[in-house]
N, C-alpha and C positions, 0 to 999 in steps of 0.2 A: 320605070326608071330605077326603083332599088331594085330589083333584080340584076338590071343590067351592069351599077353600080354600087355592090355591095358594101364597099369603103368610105363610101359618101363621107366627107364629116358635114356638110352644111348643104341649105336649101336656103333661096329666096324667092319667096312669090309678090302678089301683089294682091293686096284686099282679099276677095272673100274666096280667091282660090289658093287659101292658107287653108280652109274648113278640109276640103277632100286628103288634102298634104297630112293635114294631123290626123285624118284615119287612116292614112294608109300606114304613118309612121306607127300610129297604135298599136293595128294589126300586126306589122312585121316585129314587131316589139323593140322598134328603134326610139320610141316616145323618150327626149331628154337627151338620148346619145347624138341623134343628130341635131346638130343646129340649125334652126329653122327661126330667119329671119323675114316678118312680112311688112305689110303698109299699111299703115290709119289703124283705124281702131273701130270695132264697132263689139254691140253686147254678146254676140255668137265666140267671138276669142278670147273672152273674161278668164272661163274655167280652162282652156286652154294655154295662157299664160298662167294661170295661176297653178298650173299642175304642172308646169315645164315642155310642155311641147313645144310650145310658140317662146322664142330665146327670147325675142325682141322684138317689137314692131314701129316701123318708124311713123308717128305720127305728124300729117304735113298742114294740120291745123284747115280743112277743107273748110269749114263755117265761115274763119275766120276768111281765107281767100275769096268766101264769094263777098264776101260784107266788104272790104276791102275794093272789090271791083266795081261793085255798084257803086260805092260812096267816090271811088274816083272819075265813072262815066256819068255821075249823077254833076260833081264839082266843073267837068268839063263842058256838060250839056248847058247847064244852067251859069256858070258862071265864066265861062269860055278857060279855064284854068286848062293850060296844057297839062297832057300826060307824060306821067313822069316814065324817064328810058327804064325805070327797073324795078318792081318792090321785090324787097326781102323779106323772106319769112323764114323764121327759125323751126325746123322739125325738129320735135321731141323725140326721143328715146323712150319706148315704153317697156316695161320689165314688169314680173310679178312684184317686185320690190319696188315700185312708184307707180302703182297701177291705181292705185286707190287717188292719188295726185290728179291723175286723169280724169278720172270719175267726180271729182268734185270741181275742177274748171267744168267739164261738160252740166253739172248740176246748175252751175254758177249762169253757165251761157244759157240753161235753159229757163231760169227763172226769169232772165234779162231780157229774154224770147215769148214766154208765154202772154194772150191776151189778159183782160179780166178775167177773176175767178168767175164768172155766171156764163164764160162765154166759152171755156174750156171743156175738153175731153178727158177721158183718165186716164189714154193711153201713152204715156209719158215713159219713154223705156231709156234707162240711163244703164250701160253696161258695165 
């Protein structure tokens, strides 16, 4: 695709096929000149935002949406509560300049997630 369009100014993927997008951009030595917008977040696009490949990536708060579903087919099962026409959720904006913001809600969600310490693993990967 940069071959074919070598004036590109911008790209948008989705999740984790931003990883192949930023080496190709590497390689062509567009890294930073294109902008390159992806989705969610996870620890494989840290160094890549943080070194400007990845402009932005829209976090759509995926934890939170399942917690959110369960608790309201949990409220409906059990307590006959109709489901509601809509929920909203706010996506973040993620930047090398509020990346660290992210990482520390995600550290937040994860301690609020973890069992007891004697029932734990160590593989705890926060990006």
């Amino acid at each position: 695709m940069l071959r074919k369009a070598p004036d590109v100014a911008g790209i948008y993927v989705n999740t984790v096929n931003c990883l192949p997008v930023c080496r190709a951009l590497g390689a062509n030595g567009l890294a930073g000149k294109v902008k390159l917008i992806a989705t969610d977040l996870f620890p494989e696009m840290s160094p890549h935002l943080q070194q400007g490949t990845i402009t932005a990536s829209i976090y759509q708060q995926p934890h939170r949406q399942g917690q959110v579903a369960v608790r309201v087919m949990v409220e409906h099962l059990a307590n006959k509560v109709k489901f509601p026409p809509k929920v909203h959720f706010s996506p973040g904006v993620v930047m090398a300049s509020n990346l660290h913001l992210f990482r520390e809600m995600r550290l937040a969600e994860a301690k609020l997630e973890l069992p007891p310490k004697d029932e734990r693993s160590t593989g705890l990967s926060i990006f």
